[in-house]
N, C-alpha and C positions, 0 to 999 in steps of 0.2 A: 355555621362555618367554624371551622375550631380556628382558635386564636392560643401563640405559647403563651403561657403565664409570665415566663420569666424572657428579656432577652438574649441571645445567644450571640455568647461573647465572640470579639474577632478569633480567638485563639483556636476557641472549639470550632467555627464555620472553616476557617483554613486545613484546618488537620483533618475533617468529615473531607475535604476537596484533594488533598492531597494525589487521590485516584484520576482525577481527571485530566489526563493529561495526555497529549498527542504522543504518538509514536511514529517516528519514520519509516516510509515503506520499508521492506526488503526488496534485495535485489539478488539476482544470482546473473550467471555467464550463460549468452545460448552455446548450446554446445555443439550446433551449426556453425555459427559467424562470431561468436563471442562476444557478441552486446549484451549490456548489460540489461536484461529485464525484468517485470516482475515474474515470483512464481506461477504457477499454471497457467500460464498466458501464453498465445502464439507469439512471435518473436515477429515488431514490426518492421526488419530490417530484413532479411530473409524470408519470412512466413513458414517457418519449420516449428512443430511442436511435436515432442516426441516420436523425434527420429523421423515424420513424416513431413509432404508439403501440405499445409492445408489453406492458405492463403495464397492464390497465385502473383505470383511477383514478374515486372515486364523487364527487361535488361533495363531501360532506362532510368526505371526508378531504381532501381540498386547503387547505378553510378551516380 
């Protein structure tokens, strides 16, 4: 099993870490109802993705 010879200062593990870090979704407008969703997702408020219905939606759940 390898073992490092020397240890690995806080400076250098911090700055190798640097990268790991969350990013917030995006979000964009449906351009149906204009909620805000993620990209290439059908839109849970309507059920419209590109331009079509593809989730059917009952009137009650909409209001």
């Amino acid at each position: 099993m390898a073992v490092p010879f020397r240890k690995v200062s806080k400076t250098s593990g911090r700055m190798r870490r640097t990268h790991y870090k969350l990013e917030a979704t995006s979000t964009v407008k449906c351009p149906n109802c204009g909620a805000a969703i993620k990209a290439h997702r059908a839109c849970k408020e309507c059920g419209y993705y590109n331009g079509k219905e593809v989730v059917k939606k009952s009137e009650k759940e909409t209001k």
